[in-house]
C-alpha positions, 0 to 999 in steps of 0.5 A: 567182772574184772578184764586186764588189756594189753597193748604195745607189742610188735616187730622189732630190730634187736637194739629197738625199744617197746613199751607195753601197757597192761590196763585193768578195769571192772569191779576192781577194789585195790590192786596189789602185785602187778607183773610181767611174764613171758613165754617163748615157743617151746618154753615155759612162762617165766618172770619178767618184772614184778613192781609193788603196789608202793613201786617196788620193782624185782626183775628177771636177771636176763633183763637188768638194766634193759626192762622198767617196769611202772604202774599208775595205780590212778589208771589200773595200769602196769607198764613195761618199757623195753630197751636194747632188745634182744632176738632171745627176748622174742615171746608173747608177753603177760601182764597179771595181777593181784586183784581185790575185787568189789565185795569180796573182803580182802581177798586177792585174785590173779588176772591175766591180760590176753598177751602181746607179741614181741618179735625181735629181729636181728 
């Protein structure tokens, strides 16, 4: 019913940028919390971005000042822009979601997009 897609990863030099796009489509009602995770070999998931459906964004400490993320609730679409990349920032990254879907009243379920990788090089 619903599909959550990802695109925009790849090999970087530490130091570059990377902006992932995560979009969301089906028998979508609302969309509410919208996030970033991201697991690196031998770790477990954890927290990037969260951003609100109204835009209130909360980040990981690791990435403060470096990580924005962004969604246009026209397109179903979360965003991560990625600045000053580190090697430890290496991991495939996950977008999810909070998701109304048509006809089944006012109760959320949680997405997940398929995962991107991100590979910082230094």
């Amino acid at each position: 019913q619903v599909q959550l897609v990802e695109s925009g990863g790849g090999l970087v030099q530490a130091g570059g940028s990377l902006r992932l796009s995560c979009a969301a489509s089906g028998s979508i009602f609302s969309i509410n919390g919208m996030g970033w995770y991201r697991q690196a070999p031998g770790k477990q998931r954890e927290l990037v971005a969260v951003i609100s459906r109204g835009g209130s964004t909360n980040y990981a400490d690791s990435v403060k000042g470096r990580f924005t993320a962004s969604r246009d609730n026209a397109k179903n679409t979360v965003y991560l822009q990625m600045n000053s990349l580190k090697p430890e920032d290496t991991a495939v990254y996950y977008c999810n979601m909070a998701i109304v879907v048509v006809g089944t009243g006012i109760y959320e379920t949680n997405y997940w997009g398929q995962g991107t990788q991100v590979t910082v090089s230094s």
